[in-house]
N, C-alpha and C positions, 0 to 999 in steps of 0.2 A: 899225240899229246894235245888235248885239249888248253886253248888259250883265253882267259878268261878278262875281262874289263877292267879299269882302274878302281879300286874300294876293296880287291879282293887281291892282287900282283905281290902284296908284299911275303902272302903267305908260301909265295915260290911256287914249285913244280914238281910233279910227283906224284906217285900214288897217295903219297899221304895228305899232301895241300890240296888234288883232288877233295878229298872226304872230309877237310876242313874249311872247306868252299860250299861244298853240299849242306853242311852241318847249317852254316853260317847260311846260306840263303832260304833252309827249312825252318829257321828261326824265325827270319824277316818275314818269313812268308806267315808263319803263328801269331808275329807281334800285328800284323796290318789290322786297320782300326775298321774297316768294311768284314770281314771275318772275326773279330771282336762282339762287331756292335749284333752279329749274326747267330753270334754265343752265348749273347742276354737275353732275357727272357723280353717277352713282348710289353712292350711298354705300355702302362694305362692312361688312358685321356686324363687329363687332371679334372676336377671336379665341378668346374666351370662351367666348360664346354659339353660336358651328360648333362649337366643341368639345365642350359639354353635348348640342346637334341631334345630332351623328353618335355621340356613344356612346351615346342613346337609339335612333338606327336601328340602330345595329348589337346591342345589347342584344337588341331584338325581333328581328332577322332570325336570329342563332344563335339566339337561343332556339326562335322554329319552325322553324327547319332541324333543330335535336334532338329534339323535338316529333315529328318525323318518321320518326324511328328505331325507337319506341318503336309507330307505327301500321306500317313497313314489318317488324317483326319479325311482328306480331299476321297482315299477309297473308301471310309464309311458312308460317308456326306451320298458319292453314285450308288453305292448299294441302297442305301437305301431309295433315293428314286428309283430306281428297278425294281426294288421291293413293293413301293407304294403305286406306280402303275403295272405292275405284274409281269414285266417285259423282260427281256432280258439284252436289249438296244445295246448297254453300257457294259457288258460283259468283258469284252474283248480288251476297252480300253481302263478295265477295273484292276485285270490282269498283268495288262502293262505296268499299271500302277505298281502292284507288289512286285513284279519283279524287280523295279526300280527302289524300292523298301531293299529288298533281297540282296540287293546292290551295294544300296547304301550301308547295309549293316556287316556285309564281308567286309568292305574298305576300313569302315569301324573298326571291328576285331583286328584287320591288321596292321592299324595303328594302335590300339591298345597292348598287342601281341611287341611292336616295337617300344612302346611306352614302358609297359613292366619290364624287357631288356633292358632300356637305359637304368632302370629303378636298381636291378641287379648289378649292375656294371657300377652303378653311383655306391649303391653299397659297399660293392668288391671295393672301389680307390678308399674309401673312407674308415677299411679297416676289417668289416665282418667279413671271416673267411666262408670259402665257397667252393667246396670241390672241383678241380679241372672238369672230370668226366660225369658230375651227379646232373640228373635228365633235368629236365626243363621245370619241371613242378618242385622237385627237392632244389631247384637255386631259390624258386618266389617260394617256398618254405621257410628256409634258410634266410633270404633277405624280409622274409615278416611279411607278405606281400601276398601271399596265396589266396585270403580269403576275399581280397579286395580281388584279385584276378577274378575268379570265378564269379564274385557277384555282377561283374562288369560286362563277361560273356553271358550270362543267362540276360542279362538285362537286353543286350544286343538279339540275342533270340527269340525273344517275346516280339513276335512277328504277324501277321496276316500274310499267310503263305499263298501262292497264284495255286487256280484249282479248288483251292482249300473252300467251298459255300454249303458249311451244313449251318442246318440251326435245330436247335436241340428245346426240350421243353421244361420248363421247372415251375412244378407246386407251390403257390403261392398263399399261404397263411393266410394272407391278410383279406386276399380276395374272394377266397376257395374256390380257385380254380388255377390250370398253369398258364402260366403265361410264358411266350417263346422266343426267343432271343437268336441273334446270329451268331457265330461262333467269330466270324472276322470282323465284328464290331466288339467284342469282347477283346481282341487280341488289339486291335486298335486301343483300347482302353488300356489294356497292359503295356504298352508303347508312352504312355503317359509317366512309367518309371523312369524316363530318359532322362525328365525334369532333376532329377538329381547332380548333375551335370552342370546345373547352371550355378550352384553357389559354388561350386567346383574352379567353373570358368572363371566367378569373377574373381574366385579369391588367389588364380594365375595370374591375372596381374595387379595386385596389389605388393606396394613398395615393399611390403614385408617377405611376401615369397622372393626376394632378390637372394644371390648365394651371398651378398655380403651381410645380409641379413640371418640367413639362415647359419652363416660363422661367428657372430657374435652372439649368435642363440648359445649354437655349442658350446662356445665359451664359456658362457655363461649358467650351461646345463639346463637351458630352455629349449624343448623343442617346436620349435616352428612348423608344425604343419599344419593340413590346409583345416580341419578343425579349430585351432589357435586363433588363425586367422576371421574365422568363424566367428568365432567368439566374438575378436575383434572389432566386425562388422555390423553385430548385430548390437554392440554398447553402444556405436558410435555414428552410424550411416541411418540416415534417414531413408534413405532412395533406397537403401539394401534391402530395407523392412518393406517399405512400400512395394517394391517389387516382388517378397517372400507373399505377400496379399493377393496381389491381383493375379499370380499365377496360382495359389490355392483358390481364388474362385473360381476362378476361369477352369481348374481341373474340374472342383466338382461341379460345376453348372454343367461343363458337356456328360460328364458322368451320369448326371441325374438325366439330363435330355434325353441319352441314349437309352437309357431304361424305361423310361417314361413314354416316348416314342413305339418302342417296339409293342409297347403293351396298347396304346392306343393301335397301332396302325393294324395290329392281330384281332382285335375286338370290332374294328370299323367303325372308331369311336372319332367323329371328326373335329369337333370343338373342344376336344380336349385342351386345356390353356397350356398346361407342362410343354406341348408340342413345339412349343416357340422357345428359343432359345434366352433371346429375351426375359421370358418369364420366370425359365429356371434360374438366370443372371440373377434377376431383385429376389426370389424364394432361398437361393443362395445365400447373398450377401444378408437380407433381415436374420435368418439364423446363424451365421457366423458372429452377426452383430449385437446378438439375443434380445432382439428387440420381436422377431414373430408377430406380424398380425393376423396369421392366421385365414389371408385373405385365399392363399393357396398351401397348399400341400401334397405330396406323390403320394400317389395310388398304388402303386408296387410296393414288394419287400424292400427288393436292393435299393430302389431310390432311397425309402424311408433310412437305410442301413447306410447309405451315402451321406445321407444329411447326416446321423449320426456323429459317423465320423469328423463330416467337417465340424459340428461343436466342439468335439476332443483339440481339433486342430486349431480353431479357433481360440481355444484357450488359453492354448502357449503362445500362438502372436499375441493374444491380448498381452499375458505377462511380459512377453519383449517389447510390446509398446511403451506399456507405462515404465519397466525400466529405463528404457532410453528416455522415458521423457521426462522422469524422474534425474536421468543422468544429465542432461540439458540445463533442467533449473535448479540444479544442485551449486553450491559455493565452491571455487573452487579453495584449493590448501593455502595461495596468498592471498585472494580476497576475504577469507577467512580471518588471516594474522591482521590484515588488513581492520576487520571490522573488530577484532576484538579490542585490537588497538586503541578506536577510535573510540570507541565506548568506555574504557578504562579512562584515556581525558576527559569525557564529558562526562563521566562520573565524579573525577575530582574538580573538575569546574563548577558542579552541583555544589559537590561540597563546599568546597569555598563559599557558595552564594546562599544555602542552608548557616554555615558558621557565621557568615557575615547578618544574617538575619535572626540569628540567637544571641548576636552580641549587640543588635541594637533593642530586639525586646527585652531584654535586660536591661538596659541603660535609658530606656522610656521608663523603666518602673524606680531607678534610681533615683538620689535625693539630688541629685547633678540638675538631672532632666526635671526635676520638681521648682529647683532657682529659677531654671534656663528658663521656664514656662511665665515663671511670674513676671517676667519682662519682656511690658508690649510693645516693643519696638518691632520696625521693621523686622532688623538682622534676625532677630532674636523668632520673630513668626515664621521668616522664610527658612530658619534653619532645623525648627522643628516641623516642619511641613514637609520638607523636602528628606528629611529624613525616616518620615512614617511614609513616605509617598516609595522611598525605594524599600521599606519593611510589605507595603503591598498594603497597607491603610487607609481610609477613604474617612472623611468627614460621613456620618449616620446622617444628614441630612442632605446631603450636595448632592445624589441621585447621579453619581459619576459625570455631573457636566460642571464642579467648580474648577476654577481656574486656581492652581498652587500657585503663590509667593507672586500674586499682583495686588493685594491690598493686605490688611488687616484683618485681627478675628477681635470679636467680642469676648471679654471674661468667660457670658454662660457659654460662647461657642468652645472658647478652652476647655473650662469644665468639661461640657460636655464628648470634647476629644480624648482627653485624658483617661475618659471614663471606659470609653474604647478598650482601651491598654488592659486588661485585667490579667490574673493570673493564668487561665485558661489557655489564649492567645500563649503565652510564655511557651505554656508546658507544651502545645502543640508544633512551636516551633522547637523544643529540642525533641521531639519527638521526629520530625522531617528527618533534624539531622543525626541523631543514631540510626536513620534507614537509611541515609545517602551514605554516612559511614559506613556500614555494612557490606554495601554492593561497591562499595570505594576497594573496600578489603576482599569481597570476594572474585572483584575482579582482577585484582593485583593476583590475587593466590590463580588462579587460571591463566593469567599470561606467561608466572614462574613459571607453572608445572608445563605452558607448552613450549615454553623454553627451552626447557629441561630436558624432555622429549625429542625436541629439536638435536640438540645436542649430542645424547645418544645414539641416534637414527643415523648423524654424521658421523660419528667413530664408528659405527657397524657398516657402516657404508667405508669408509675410510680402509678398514679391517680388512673387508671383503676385496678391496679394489688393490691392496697386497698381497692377498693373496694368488688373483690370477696376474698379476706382476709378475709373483715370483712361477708361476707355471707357464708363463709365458716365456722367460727366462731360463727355465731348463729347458721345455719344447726347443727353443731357437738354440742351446747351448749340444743338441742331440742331433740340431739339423746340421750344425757347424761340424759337428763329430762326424757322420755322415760323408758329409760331404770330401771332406780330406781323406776317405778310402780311398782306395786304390783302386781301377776299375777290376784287375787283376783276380783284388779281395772281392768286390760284389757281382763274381762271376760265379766263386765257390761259394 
């Protein structure tokens, strides 16, 4: 007869307290929380921590896929010295080169190859379902993600492979004759796709790609990606455009170089000016900048089909320019209320000083002002002086240098003041002030209405900011629910 430990003695001895000792520690053994937690399914990263993992793999994979550009210029740059002294000296270390591209661009893929994983994983925590066992293409389907995978490998493969030196020949229109090209200075040039990568780059770190950013998107039913962002940077960043610039010249001047090069260095054309790098730099920049003087221009198809293109491309930075710089000196919506403001008081200031100057040319033509005149006293000069002096009146003879209310006038000098005064003078001064009235009233009616406006825009906004209240409100009333299950129940 087995003898068993304190927690279980009460249940006596026996075959049958046996089997209710057994019972009783096959439970404890079911309820243990390491066997439990072994029953749940695999727990997901929260949405944080995918999101700091993948813009550290994608960080590193642009960054050596550009890394790349920088060793496939260096293999065209020796090819061509080999080319142009006929040798083949730099062969060996041409090769090295690509292999080290070859290199570079696996590392690439398998950090983009971890990059779209986290992309999958961030999808799966945030809700869009994903088959356990669907293969690797049907998850980046499923997560929206496939098209951007494959363009991202083919760009990686766009290589100058080691071994790889043919060159091949192509009919030229323009010159009628072919002209012949290398095939690894072509793929060098395809390698110039990589460029895509940099507005990419920058717009990872930018405050907005933050995950507390990108949750108040949601919230909000904005989505935050790197497009948005895009956007963002091209209304607002200076430095973002300047840098969209100089790497578009920079692509096509080597583009045109390279073509323009081949074509001289096959004809043994030695002065050809295109051949300097330089030169394609200012034949570049004056056509992007439509300015052409026409001092150079490419001899080949493709150069001339480069330049082309860079005008197309040109045209949209120019529109990003001037919008930004439109957006610069644009008012903004308080300096705005700000200046309408201001202008509606120095409208009525007007007015005032328009009505203050139709109630004294009235009262110059009155039989008031007709007494007031007939006596030549001091008071009596200096009060009528100083009161056509602030109507904007001048003595017809003083040549703007008499001195108001330090002497006396002569009778003909009255007359002849008086005379000043006519009816004309009247009617042009209520003529001022029906136009200071006017712009008095229509600026009043423009501050209402932006008022008005104002007010509105705050109860839709008000509106709005209740309603994800109350969705916030269930959301956190469903996490409460949640959370009081039983681990028992989120097993079944």
């Amino acid at each position: 007869m087995a003898t068993y430990q304190s927690g279980f003695d009460h249940l006596g001895e026996g075959p049958d307290a046996e089997r209710k000792v057994r019972r009783r520690k096959s439970a404890a053994e079911k309820m243990n929380p390491s066997k439990i937690s072994g029953m749940l399914p695999k727990r997901v990263s929260p949405p944080v921590i995918i999101f700091k993992r993948i813009s550290r793999w994608f960080v590193v994979a642009s960054g050596t896929s550009l890394s790349g550009i920088v060793v496939g210029v260096l293999v065209a740059e020796l090819e061509h010295i080999d080319d142009r002294n006929g040798e083949t000296v730099l062969g060996l270390l041409v090769n090295f080169l690509k292999f080290c591209i070859v290199v570079i661009s696996v590392i690439s893929m398998y950090c983009f190859v971890e990059y779209y994983d986290g992309l999958v994983e961030l999808a799966k925590a945030r809700g869009t379902y994903i088959a356990k066992g669907a293969s690797y293409f049907a998850r980046l389907r499923r997560a929206g993600i496939l098209n951007s995978f494959i363009l991202d490998i083919v760009v990686q493969i766009a290589i100058p492979w080691p071994f790889l030196d043919l060159h091949f020949d192509v009919w030229d229109q323009v010159l009628k004759e072919y002209s012949r090209y290398s095939l690894s200075a072509l793929l060098v040039l395809g390698m110039f796709s990589r460029f895509i990568y940099l507005p990419r780059l920058v717009c990872t770190f930018h405050h907005l790609n933050s995950e507390d950013a990108r949750t108040y998107g949601r919230l909000i039913a904005v989505d935050v990606s790197t497009s948005m962002i895009s956007k963002v940077l091209l209304n607002e960043s200076f430095l973002f455009l300047a840098g969209l610039w100089f790497v578009c010249i920079f692509v096509f001047s080597y583009i045109l170089f390279t073509f323009e090069r081949d074509y001289a260095l096959a004809h043994n054309i030695e002065n050809e000016t295109l051949q300097s790098f330089n030169n394609c730099i200012w034949l570049t920049a004056v056509t992007m900048t439509t300015i052409g003087y026409g001092d150079l221009y490419p001899a080949t198809r493709f150069g001339r089909m480069c330049l082309v293109v860079s005008c197309f491309v040109a045209v949209a930075l120019f529109a990003l320019t001037l919008n930004l710089i439109l957006a610069f000196l644009s008012i903004g919506r308080d300096e705005e209320n700000f200046l309408r403001a201001t202008r509606y008081h120095h409208a009525r200031r007007k007015l005032k000083e328009a009505a203050a100057s139709v109630v004294e040319a009235v009262y110059m033509r009155s039989p008031m002002y007709q007494r007031l005149k007939q006596k030549d006293t001091f008071k009596g000069y200096q009060a009528i002086v100083m009161t056509e002096k602030a109507a904007g009146y001048e003595h017809p003879g003083s040549g703007g240098a008499r001195k108001f209310g330090l002497g006396r006038l002569s009778p003909e000098e009255m007359e002849s003041l008086h005379a000043c005064l006519d009816d004309g003078i009247v009617m042009d001064t209520l003529r001022r002030f029906r136009k200071v009235k006017e712009e008095v009233a229509y600026r009043r009616s423009v501050q209402e209405a932006d008022e008005s406006y104002q007010v509105t825009k705050l109860s839709e906004i008000n509106a709005r900011t209740e309603r994800h209240v109350d969705a916030l409100q269930n959301v956190l009333a469903q996490i409460a629910e949640l959370a009081k299950t039983e681990p028992a129940e989120r097993v079944r």
